[in-house]
TORLUM-121829 format. One record per atom (N, C-alpha, C): x, y, z; residue in one letter. Coordinates in steps of 0.001 Angstrom, whole numbers, padded with zeros to 6 digits, always signed. Last residue first. Example, Ala and Ser with C-alpha at 12.3 -4.5 7.8 and 13.67 -1.06 7.14 Angstrom:
2
+012850-002250+007080s;+013670-001060+007140s;+012900+000030+007870s;+013190-005690+007800a;+012300-004500+007800a;+013200-003300+007800a;
END
This chain:
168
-015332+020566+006716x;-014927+022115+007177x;-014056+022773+006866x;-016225+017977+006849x;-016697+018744+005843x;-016514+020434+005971x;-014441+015381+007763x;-014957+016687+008260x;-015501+017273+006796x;-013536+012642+008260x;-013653+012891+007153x;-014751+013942+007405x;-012330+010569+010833x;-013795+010994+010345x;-013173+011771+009644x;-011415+007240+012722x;-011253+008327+011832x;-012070+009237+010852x;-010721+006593+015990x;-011725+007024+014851x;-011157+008026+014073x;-008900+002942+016089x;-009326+004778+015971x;-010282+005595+015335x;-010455+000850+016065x;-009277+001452+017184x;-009453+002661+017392x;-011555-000001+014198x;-012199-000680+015146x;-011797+000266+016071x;-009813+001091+012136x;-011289+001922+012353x;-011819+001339+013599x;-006422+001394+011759x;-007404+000511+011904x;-008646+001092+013056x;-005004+003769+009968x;-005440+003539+011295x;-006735+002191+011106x;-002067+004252+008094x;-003197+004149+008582x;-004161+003998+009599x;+000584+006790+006728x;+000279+006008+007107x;-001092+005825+007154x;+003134+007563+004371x;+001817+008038+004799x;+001346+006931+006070x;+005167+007220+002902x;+004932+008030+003691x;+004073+008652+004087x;+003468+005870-000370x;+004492+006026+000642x;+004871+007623+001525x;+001235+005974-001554x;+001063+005950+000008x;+002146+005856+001009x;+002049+006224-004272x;+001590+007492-003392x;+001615+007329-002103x;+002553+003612-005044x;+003367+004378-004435x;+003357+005724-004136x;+000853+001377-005445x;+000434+002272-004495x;+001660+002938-004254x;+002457+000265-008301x;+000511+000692-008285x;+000071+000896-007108x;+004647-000304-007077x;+004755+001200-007914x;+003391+001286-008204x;+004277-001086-003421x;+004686-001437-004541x;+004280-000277-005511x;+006299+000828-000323x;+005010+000261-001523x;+005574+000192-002696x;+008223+000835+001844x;+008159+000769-000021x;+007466+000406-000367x;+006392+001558+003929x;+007406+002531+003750x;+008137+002404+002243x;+003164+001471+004838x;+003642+000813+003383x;+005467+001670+003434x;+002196+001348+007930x;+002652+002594+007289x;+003197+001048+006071x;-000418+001247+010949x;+000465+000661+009755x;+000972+001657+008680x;-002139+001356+013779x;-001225+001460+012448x;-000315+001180+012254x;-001984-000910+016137x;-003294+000199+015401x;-003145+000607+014241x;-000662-002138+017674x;-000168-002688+015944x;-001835-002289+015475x;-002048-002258+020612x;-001071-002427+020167x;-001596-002599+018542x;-003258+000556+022739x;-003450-000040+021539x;-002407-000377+020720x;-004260+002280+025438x;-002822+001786+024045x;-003627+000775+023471x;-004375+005470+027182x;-005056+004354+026088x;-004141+003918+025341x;-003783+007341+028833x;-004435+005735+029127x;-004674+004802+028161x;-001489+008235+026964x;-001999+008455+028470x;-002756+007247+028734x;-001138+006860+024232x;-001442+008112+024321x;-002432+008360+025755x;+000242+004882+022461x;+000546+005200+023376x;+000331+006805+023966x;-000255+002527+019602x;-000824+003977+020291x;-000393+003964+021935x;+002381+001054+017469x;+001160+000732+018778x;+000823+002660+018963x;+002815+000423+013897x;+002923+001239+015368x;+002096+000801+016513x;+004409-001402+011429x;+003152-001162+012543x;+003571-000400+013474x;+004804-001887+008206x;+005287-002071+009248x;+004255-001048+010220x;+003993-003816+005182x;+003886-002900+006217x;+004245-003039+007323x;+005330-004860+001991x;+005583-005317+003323x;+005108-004138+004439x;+002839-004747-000760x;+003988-004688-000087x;+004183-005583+001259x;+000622-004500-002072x;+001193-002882-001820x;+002155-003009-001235x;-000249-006795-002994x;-000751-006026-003987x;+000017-004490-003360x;+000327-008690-000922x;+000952-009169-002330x;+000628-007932-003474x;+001348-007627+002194x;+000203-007527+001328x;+000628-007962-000382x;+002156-008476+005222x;+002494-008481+003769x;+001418-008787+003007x;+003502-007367+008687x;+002451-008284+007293x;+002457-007691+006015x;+004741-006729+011883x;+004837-006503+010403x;+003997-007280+009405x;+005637-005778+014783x;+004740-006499+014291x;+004839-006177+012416x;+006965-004301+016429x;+008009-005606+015905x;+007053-006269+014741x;+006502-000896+016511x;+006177-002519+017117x;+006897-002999+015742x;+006970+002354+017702x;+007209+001257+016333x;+007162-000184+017630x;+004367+003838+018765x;+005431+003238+019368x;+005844+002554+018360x;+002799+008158+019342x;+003241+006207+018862x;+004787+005707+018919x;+003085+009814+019906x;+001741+008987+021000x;+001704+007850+020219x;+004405+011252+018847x;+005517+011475+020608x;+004240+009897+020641x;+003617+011431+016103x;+004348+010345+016681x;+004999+010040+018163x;+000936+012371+015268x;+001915+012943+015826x;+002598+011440+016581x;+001051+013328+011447x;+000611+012306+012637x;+001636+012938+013862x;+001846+014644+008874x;+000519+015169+009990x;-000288+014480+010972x;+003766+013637+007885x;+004090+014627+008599x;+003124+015662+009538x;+002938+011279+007219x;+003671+011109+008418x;+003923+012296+008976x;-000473+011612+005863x;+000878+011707+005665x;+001440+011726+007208x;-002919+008750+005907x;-002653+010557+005902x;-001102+010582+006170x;-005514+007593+003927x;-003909+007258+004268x;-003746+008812+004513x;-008170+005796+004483x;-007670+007527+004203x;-006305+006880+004885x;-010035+003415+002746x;-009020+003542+003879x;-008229+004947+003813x;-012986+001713+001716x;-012114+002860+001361x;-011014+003208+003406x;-013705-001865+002154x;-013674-000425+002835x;-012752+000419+001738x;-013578-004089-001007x;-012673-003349+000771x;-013311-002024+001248x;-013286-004535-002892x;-014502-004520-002322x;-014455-004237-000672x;-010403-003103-004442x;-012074-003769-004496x;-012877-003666-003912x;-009348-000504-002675x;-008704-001876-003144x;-009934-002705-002932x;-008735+003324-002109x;-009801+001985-002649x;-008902+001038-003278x;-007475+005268-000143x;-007218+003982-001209x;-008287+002984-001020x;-007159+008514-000206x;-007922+007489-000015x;-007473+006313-001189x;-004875+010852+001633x;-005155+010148+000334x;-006335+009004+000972x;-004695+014145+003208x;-004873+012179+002656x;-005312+012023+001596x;-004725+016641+003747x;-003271+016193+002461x;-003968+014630+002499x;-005242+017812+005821x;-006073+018060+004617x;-005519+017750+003143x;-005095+016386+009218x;-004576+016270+008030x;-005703+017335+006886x;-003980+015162+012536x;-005028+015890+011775x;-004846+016163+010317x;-003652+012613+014417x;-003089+013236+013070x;-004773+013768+012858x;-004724+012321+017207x;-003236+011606+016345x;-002849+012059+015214x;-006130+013272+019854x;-006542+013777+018329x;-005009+013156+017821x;-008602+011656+021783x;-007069+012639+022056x;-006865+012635+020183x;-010377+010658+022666x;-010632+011813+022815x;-009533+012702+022492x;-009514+008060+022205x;-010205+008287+022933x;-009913+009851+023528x;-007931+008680+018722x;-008651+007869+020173x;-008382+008001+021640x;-008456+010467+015504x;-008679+010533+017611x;-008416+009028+017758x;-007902+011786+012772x;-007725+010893+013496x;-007689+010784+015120x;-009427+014057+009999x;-009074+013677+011863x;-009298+012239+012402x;-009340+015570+007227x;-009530+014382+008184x;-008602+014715+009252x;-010654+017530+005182x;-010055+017802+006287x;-010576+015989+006636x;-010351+016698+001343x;-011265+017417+002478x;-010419+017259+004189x;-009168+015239+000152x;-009679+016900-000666x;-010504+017261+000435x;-008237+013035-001011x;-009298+012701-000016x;-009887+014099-000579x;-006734+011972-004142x;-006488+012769-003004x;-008071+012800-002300x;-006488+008160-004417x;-006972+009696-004608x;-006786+010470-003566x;-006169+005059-006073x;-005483+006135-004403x;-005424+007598-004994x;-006843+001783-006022x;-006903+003444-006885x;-006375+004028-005522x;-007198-001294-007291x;-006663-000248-006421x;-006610+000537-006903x;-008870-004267-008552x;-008858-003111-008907x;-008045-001824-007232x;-009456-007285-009435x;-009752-006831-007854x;-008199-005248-008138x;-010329-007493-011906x;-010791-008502-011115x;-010128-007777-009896x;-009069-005656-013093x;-010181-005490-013273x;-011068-006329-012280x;-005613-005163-010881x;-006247-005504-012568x;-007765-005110-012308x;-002241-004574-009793x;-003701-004244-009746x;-004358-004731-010759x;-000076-007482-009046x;-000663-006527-009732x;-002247-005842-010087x;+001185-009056-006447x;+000453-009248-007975x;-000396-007959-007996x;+003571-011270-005936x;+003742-009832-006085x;+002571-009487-007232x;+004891-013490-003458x;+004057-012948-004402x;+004025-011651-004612x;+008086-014026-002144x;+006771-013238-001821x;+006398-013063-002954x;+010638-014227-002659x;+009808-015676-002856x;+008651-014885-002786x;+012748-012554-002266x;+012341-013218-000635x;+011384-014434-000979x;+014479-011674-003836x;+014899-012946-002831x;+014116-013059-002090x;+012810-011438-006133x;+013300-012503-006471x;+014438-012503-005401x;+009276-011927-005585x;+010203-011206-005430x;+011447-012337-005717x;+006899-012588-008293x;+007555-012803-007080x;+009100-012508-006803x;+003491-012290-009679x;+005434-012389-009887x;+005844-012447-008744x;+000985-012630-011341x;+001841-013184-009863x;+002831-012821-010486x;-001350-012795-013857x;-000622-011696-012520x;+000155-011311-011347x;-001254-016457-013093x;-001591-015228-013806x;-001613-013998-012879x;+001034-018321-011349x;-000478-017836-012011x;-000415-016440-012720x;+003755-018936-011591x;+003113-019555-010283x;+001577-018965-010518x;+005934-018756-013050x;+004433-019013-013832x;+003442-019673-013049x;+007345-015196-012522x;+006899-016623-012788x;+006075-017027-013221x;+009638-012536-012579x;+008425-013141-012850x;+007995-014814-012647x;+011135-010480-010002x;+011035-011296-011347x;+009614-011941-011714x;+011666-007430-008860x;+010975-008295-009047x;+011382-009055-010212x;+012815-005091-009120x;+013919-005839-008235x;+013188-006825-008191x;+010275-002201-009690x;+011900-002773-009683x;+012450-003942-008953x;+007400-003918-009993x;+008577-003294-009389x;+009696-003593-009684x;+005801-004129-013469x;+005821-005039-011882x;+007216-003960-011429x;+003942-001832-014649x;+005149-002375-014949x;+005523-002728-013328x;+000471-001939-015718x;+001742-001183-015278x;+002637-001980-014815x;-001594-000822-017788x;-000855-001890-017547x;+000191-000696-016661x;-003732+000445-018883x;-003606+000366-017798x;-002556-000197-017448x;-004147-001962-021835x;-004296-000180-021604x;-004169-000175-019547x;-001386-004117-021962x;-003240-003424-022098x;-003284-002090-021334x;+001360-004703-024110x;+000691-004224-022643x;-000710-004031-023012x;+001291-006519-027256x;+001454-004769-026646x;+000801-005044-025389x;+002974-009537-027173x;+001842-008591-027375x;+002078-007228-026661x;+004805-011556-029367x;+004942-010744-028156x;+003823-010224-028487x;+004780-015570-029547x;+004115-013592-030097x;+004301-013255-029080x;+007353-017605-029850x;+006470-017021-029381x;+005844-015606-029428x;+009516-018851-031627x;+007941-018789-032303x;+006883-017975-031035x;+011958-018459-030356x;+011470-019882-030752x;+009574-020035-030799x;+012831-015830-031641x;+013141-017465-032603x;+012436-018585-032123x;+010673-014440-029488x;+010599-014490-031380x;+011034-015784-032093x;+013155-014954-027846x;+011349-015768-027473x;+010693-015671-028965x;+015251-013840-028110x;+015025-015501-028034x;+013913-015849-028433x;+014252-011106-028503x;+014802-011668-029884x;+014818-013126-029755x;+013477-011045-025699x;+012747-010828-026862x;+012891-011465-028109x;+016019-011374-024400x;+014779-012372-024870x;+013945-011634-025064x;+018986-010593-026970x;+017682-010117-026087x;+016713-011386-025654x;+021623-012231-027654x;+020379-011959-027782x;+019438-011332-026874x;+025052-011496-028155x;+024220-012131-027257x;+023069-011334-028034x;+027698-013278-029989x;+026662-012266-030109x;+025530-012607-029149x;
END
């Protein structure tokens, strides 16, 4: 007769507790550990995997207003579909969808980084007449399930591109 662990962890005296209000359920294909509190880690690559909480908080709203992405004078995605993701004390970042970038003026790069709270992102360079700019954006293509709105969307690093938030 096999046991749940649940039913293990009961026999050998440990309390289960109800989730907290907000709680949300680590990704599919993750395991857990006891490498700290709110950490889990993927279970082949080893990568931390930690979860939105009160101590450093992610949200992702619809923006609700017209954004435009330029550089240097040339316009990359125009949008009235972004999303904004607040992650603590971070800048707010407008994620705008892939289907309102224009990709002829980007390049997939080799370049890639890993965020323990939204994933593995992968990078574009800008290639738009004179102006490039390597690993400007970034796209989450499996974000984790506390940013999985931002899948298929991408971003722009602000030093690079400008991105402004129209009132029209």
């Amino acid at each position: 007769m096999s046991r749940t662990w649940a039913t293990a962890l009961a026999a050998a005296g440990v309390a289960l507790l109800a989730a907290p209000a907000g709680f949300r359920p680590v990704p599919s294909g993750v395991g857990t550990t006891s490498g700290g509190r709110g950490v889990v880690r993927h279970m082949t690559t080893s990568k931390p995997v930690k979860v939105p909480n009160e101590q450093h908080p992610i949200t992702v709203t619809a923006q609700g207003q017209h954004v435009v992405a330029t550089v240097g004078g040339r316009v990359i995605a125009d949008t009235r579909s972004a999303l904004t993701l607040q992650e603590s004390t971070y800048p707010a970042v407008q994620y705008i969808p892939r289907a309102d970038v224009d990709f002829t003026l980007l390049e997939r790069s080799s370049h890639e980084t890993y965020c323990p709270y939204k994933g593995d992102a992968s990078y574009y360079s800008i290639r738009a007449g004179e102006t490039s700019a390597d690993n400007a954006v970034w796209t989450y293509e499996q974000p984790y399930d506390a940013v999985a709105d931002i899948k298929d969307h991408v971003a722009f690093y602000p030093n690079i591109v400008d991105v402004q938030v129209r009132e029209d």
